[in-house]
C-alpha positions as a Python dict, from the first residue, in 0.01 Angstrom:
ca = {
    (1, 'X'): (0, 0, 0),
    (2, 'X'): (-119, -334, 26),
    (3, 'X'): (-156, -520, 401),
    (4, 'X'): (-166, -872, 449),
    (5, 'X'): (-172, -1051, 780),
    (6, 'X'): (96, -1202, 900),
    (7, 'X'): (319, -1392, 1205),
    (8, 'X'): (670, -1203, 1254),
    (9, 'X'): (927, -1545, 1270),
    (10, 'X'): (1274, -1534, 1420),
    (11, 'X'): (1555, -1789, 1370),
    (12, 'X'): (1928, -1778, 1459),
    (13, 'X'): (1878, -1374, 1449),
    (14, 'X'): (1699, -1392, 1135),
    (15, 'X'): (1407, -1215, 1122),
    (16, 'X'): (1124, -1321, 858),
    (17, 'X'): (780, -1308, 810),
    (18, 'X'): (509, -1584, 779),
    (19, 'X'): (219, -1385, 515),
    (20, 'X'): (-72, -1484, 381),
    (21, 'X'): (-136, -1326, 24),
    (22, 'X'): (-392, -1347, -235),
    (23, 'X'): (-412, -1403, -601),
    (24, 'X'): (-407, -1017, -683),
    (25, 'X'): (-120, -981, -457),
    (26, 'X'): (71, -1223, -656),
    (27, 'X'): (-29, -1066, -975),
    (28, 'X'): (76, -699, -828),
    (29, 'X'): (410, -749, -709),
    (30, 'X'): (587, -1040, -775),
    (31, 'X'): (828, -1084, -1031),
    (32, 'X'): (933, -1429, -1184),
    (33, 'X'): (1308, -1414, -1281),
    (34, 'X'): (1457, -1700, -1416),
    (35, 'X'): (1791, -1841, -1615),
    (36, 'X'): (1556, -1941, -1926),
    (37, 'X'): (1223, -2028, -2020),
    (38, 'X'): (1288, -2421, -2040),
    (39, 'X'): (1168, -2546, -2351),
    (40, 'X'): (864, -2792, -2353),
    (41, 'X'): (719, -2886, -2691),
    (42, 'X'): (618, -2633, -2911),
    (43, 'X'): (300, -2482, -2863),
    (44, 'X'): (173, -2317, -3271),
    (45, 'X'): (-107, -2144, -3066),
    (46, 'X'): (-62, -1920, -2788),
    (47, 'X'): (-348, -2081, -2626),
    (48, 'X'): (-281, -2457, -2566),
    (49, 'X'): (-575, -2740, -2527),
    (50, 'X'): (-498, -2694, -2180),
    (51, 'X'): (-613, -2358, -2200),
    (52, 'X'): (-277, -2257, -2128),
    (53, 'X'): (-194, -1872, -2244),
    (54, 'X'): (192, -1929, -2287),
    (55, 'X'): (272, -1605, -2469),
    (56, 'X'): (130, -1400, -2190),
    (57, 'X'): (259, -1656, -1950),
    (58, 'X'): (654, -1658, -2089),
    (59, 'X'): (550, -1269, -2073),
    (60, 'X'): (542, -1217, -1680),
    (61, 'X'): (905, -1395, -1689),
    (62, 'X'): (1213, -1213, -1726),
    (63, 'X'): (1547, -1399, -1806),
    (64, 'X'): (1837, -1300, -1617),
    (65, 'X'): (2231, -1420, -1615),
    (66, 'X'): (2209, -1321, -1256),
    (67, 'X'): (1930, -1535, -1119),
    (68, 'X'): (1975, -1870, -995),
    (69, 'X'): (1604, -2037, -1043),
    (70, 'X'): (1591, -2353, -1267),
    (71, 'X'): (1436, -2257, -1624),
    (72, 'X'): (1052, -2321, -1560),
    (73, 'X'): (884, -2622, -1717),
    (74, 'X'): (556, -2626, -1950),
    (75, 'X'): (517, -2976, -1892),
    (76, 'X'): (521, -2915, -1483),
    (77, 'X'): (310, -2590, -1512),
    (78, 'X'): (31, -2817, -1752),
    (79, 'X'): (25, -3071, -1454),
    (80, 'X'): (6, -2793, -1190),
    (81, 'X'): (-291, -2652, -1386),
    (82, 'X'): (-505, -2995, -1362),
    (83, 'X'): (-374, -3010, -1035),
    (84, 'X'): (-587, -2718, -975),
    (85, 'X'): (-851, -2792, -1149),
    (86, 'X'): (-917, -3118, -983),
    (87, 'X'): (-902, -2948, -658),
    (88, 'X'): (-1188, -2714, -757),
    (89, 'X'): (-1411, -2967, -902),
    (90, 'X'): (-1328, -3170, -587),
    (91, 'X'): (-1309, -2942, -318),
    (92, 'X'): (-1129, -3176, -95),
    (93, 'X'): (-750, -3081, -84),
    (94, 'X'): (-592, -2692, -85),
    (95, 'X'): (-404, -2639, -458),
    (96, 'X'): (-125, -2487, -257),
    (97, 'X'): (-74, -2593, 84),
    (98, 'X'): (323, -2554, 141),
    (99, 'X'): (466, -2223, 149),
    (100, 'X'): (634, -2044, -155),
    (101, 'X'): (976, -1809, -68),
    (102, 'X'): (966, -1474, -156),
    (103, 'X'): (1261, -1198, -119),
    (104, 'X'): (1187, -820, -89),
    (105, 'X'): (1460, -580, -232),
    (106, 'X'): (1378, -357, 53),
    (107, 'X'): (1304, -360, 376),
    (108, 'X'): (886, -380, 472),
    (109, 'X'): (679, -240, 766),
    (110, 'X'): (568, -454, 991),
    (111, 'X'): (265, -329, 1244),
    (112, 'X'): (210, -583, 1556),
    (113, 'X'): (-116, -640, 1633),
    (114, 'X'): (-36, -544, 2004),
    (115, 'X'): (336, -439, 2192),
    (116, 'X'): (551, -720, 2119),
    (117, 'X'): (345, -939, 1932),
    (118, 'X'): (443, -1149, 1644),
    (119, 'X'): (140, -1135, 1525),
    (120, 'X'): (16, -835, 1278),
    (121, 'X'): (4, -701, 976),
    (122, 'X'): (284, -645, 636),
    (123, 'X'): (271, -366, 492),
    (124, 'X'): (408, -336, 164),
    (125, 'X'): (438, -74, -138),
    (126, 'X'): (209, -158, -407),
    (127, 'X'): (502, -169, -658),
    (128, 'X'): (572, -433, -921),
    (129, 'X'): (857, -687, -887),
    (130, 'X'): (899, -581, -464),
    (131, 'X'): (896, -985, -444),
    (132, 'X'): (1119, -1235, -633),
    (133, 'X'): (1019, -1579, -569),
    (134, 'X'): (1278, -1796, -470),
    (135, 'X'): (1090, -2058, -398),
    (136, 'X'): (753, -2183, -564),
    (137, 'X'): (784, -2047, -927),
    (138, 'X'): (604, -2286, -1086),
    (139, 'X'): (322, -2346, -839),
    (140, 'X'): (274, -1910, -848),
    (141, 'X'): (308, -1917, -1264),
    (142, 'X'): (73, -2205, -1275),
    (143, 'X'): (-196, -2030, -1017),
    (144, 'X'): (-187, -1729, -1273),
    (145, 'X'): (-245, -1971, -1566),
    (146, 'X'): (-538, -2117, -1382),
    (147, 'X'): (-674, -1789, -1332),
    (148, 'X'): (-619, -1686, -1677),
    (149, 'X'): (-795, -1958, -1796),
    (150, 'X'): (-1053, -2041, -1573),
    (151, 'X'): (-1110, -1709, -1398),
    (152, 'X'): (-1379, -1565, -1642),
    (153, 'X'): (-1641, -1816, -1454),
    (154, 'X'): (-1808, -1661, -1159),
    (155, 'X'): (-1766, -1963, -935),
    (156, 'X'): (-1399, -2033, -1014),
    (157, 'X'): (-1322, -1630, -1007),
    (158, 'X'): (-1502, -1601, -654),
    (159, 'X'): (-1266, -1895, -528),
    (160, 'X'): (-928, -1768, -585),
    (161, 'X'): (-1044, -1408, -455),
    (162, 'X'): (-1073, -1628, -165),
    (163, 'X'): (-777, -1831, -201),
    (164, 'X'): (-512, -1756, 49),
    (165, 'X'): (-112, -1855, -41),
    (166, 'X'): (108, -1877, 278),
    (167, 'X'): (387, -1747, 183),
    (168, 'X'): (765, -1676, 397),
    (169, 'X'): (871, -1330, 330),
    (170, 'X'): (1226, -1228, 364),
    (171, 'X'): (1344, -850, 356),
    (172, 'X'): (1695, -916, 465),
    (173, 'X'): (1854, -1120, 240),
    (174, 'X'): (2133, -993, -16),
    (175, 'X'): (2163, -1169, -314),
    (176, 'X'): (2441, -1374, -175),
    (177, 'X'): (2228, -1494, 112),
    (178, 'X'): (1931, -1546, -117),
    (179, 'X'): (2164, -1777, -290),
    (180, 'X'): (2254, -1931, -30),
    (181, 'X'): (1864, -2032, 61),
    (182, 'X'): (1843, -2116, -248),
    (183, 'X'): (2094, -2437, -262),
    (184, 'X'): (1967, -2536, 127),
    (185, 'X'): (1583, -2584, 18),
    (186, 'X'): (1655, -2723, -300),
    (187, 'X'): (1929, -2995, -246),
    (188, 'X'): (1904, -3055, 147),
    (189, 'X'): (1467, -3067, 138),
    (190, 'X'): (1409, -3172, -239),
    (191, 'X'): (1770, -3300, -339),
    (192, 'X'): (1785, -3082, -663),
    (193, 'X'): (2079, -3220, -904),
    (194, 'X'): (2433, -3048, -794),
    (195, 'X'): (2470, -2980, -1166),
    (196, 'X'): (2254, -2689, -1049),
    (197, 'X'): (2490, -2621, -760),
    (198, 'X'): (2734, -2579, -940),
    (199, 'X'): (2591, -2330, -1145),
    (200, 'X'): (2476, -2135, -812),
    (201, 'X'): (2788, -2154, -683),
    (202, 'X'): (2951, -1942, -1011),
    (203, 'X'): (2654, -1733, -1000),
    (204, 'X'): (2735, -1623, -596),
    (205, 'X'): (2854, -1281, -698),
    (206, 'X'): (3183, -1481, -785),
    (207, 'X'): (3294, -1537, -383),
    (208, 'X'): (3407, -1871, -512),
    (209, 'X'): (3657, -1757, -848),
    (210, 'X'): (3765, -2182, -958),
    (211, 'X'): (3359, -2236, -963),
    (212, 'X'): (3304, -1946, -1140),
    (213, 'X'): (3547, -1959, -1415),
    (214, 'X'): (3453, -2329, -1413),
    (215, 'X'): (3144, -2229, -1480),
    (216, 'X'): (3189, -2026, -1724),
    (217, 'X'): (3420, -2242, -1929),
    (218, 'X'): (3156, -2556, -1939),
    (219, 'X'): (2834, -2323, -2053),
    (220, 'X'): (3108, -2183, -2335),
    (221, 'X'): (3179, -2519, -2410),
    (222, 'X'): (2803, -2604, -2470),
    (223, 'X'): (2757, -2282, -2641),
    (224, 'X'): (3036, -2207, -2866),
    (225, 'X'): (2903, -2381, -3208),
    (226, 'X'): (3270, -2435, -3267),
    (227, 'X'): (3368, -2644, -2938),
    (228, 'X'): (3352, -2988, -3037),
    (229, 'X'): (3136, -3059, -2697),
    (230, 'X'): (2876, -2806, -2821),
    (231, 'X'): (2511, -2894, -2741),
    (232, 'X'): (2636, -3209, -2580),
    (233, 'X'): (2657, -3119, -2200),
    (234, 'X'): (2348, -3061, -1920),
    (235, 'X'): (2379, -2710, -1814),
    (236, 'X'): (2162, -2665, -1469),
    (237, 'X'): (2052, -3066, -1519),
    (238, 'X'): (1862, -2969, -1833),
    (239, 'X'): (1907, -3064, -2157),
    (240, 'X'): (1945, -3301, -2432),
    (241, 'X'): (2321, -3391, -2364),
    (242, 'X'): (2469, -3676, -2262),
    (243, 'X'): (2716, -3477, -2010),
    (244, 'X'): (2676, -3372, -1741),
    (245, 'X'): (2825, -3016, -1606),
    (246, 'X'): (2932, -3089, -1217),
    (247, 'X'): (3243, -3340, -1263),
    (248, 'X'): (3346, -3110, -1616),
    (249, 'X'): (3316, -2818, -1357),
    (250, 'X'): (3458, -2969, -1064),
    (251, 'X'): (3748, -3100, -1252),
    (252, 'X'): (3833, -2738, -1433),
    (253, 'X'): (3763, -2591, -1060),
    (254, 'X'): (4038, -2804, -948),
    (255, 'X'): (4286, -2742, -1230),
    (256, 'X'): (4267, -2399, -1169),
    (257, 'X'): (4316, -2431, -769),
    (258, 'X'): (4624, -2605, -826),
    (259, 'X'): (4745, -2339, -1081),
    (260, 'X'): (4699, -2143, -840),
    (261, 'X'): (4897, -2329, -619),
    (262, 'X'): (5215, -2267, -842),
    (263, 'X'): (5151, -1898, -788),
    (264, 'X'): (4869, -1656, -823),
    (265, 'X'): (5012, -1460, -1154),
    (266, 'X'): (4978, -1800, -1320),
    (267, 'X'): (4620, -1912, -1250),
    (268, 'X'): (4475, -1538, -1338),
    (269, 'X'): (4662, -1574, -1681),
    (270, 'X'): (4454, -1869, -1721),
    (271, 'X'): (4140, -1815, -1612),
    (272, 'X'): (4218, -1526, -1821),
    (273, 'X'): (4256, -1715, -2148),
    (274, 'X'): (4079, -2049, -2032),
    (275, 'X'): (3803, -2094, -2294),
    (276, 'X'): (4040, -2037, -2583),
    (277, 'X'): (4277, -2271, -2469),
    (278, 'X'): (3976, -2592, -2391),
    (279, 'X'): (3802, -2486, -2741),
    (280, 'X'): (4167, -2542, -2867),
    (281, 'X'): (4256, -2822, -2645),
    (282, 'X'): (3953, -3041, -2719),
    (283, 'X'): (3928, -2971, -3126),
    (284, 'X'): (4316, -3111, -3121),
    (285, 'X'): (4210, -3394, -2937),
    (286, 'X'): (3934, -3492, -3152),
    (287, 'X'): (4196, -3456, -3432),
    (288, 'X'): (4415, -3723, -3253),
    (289, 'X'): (4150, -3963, -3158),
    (290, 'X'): (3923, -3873, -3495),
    (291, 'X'): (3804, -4272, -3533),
    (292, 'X'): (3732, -4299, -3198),
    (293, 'X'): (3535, -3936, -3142),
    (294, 'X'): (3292, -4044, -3392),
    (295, 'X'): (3259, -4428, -3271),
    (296, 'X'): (2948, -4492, -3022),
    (297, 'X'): (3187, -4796, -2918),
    (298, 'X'): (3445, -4554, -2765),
    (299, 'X'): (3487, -4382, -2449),
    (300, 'X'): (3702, -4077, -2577),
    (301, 'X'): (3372, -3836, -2521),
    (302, 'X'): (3277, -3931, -2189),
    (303, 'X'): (3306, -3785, -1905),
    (304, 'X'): (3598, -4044, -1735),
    (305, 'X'): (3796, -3921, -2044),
    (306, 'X'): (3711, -3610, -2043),
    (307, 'X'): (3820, -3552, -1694),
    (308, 'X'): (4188, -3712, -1745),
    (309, 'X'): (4216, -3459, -2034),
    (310, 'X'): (4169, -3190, -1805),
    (311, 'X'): (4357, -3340, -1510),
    (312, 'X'): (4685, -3329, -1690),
    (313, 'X'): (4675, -2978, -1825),
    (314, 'X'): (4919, -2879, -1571),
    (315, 'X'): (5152, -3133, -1731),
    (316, 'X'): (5042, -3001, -2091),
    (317, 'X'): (5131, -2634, -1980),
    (318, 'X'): (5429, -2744, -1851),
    (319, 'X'): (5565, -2891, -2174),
    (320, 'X'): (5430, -2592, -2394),
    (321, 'X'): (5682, -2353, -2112),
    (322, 'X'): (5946, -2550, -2132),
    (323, 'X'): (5966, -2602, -2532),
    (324, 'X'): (5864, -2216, -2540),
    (325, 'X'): (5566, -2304, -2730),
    (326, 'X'): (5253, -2085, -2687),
    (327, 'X'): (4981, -2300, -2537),
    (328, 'X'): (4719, -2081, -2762),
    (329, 'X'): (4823, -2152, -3055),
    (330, 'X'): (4675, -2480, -3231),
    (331, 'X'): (5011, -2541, -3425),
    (332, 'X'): (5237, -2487, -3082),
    (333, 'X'): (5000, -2719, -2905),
    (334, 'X'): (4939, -2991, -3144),
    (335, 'X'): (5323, -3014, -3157),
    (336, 'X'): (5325, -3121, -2796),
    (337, 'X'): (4999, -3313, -2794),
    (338, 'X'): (5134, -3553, -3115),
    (339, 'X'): (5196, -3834, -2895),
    (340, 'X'): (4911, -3901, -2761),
    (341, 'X'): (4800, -4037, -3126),
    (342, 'X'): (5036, -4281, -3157),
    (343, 'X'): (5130, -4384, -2789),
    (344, 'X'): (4795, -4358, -2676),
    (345, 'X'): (4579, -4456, -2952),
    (346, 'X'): (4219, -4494, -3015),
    (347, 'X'): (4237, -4865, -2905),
    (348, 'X'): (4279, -4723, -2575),
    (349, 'X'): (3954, -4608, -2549),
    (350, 'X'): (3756, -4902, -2697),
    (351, 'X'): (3494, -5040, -2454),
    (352, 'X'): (3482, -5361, -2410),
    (353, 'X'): (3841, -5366, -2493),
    (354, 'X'): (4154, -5174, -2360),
    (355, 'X'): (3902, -4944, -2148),
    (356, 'X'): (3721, -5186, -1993),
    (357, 'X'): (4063, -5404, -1846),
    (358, 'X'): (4205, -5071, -1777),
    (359, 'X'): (3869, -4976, -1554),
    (360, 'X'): (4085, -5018, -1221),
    (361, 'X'): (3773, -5039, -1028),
    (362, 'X'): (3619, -4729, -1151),
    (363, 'X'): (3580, -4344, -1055),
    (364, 'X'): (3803, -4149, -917),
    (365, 'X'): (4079, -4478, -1008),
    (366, 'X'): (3985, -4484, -1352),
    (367, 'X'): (4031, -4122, -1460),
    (368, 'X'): (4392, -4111, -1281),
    (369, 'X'): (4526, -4476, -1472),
    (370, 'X'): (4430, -4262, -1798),
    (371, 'X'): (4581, -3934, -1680),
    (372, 'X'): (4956, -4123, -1585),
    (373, 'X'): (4905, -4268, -1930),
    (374, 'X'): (4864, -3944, -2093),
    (375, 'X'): (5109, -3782, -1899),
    (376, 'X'): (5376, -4041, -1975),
    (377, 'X'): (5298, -3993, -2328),
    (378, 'X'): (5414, -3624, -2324),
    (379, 'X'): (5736, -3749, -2217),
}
């Protein structure tokens, strides 16, 4: 059992726990779960100039399609570590001042020093992973690094068994509610990009289904080596693409809320099917507009476009039904997208040209000109 002091908190009826844990606490039961290990450059050695173990490092996190932390950062966990350094040399500012979040996946004992007092003592089973940090992974990871690297000297091992993290302790949280904390720290206190939001808000046990599937359609569409949009979109903010995934996902949320509109049976059947038909839909499209998919002086590929395409999938549908065509098939649905190559046309995404008079101000205005066009074009 391990005992650590700390101040019982209370807030709106949520109880939580201000502790004050050390570096072999850490190292006992906290777990590091993360959606990827984000890649940095590549490090030949396992130990970098830095002094940086990354193999055993990358070996304390587990990947997870059900967590919700960013994918941690070399680069920020190298700049933590002389962080850290400087402040031993120095002595004149604490490495970790601000308070990490940590969830329990069961309920702890807390002992008040007196009746009634919020002050005390939490007790919790010495059992690996008990903590998840929900908050703070890369300032924990790069504490461990330091003391990896660093902690064979006497003087720098005696101050970290010294060195006290505050840390807020929840043991009431379900994974929806740790979720939820989650998206308030990060884009209320440190405005973290709502690409990421969107991607929490698919990963919240599914309570929202259009964000979900949305979800799930976009990282298929980055992933699928055959989706013409592979590599090529910012899942969670990160990445080399030139996309990014809230306005795809927003867009494809709000297709399928007003399929669902038309009646439930219909937007289920979708959502069912959904990545087949977009990996179909978009490979026809960059058959259409061929000259202007590879041009850098065309906006077919960007996201204004991109979102018109999907806006008028209703209308796309719609024709497939009523000429009995299955939607599915790249034959059927080439049949009914044929017009856009030659009433549309890759002029009309040229831009300095066609696009650019056609702007109508921008946003929202922009993507619905190009929609009416498209949907005309059907006719």
């Amino acid at each position: 059992m391990i005992t650590v002091p700390a101040i019982q908190m209370q807030q709106f009826g949520t109880m939580f726990y201000q502790a004050a844990l050390c570096a072999s606490d850490i190292r006992k039961i906290i777990s590091f779960e993360v959606l990827s290990f984000g890649a940095g450059r590549d490090e030949k050695k396992s130990r970098s100039r830095s002094g940086i173990n990354w193999e055993e490092l990358e070996g304390r996190i587990s990947r997870s399609d059900r967590a919700y932390q960013r994918p941690i950062l070399k680069k920020k966990i190298r700049e933590l570590v002389g962080y850290y350094q400087q402040r031993y040399e120095n002595k004149d500012l604490p490495p970790v001042p601000a308070a990490v979040i940590l969830v329990a996946n069961q309920r702890l004992d807390f002992v008040p020093s007196f009746p009634r007092s919020p002050l005390g003592h939490l007790q919790m089973p010495e059992t690996e992973g008990l903590l998840h940090v929900l908050d703070g992974h890369h300032r924990l990871l790069a504490l461990a690094a330091y003391e990896k690297a660093e902690g064979n000297t006497a003087d720098v091992a005696e101050s970290l068994r010294t060195l006290v993290v505050p840390a807020l302790v929840f043991d009431t949280l379900g994974p929806t509610q740790s979720v939820e904390m989650f998206v308030t720290v990060n884009t209320r206190q440190t405005k973290l990009s709502r690409d990421i939001v969107v991607s929490l808000s698919g990963r919240r046990l599914y309570s929202s289904p259009s964000l979900a599937a949305a979800h799930d359609i976009v990282r298929a569409l980055n992933e699928r080596p055959e989706s013409p949009l592979a590599g090529n979109i910012r899942i969670l903010g990160v990445g080399a693409g030139k996309l990014s995934q809230a306005p795809l996902a927003d867009e494809i949320a709000r297709l399928i809320e007003t399929l669902a509109e038309a009646g439930e049976p219909a937007a289920a059947q979708f959502i069912e099917r959904a990545t087949e038909f977009f990996l179909t839909y978009l490979s026809l499209i960059v058959h259409l507009f061929s000259d202007a998919w590879k041009s850098e002086r065309h906006c077919v590929k960007k996201t204004p476009a991109l979102r018109a395409f999907i806006r008028v999938i209703p209308a796309v549908l719609a024709a497939c039904r009523e000429y009995g065509y299955d939607p599915l098939s790249a034959v059927d649905l080439e049949r009914v997208l044929r017009p856009w190559g030659y009433r549309i046309g890759d002029r009309r995404f040229e831009t300095d040209l066609e696009w650019r008079f056609k702007s109508a101000g921008g946003g929202d205005k922009t993507i619905e000109l190009l929609a009416k066009e498209l949907r005309e074009a059907l006719r």
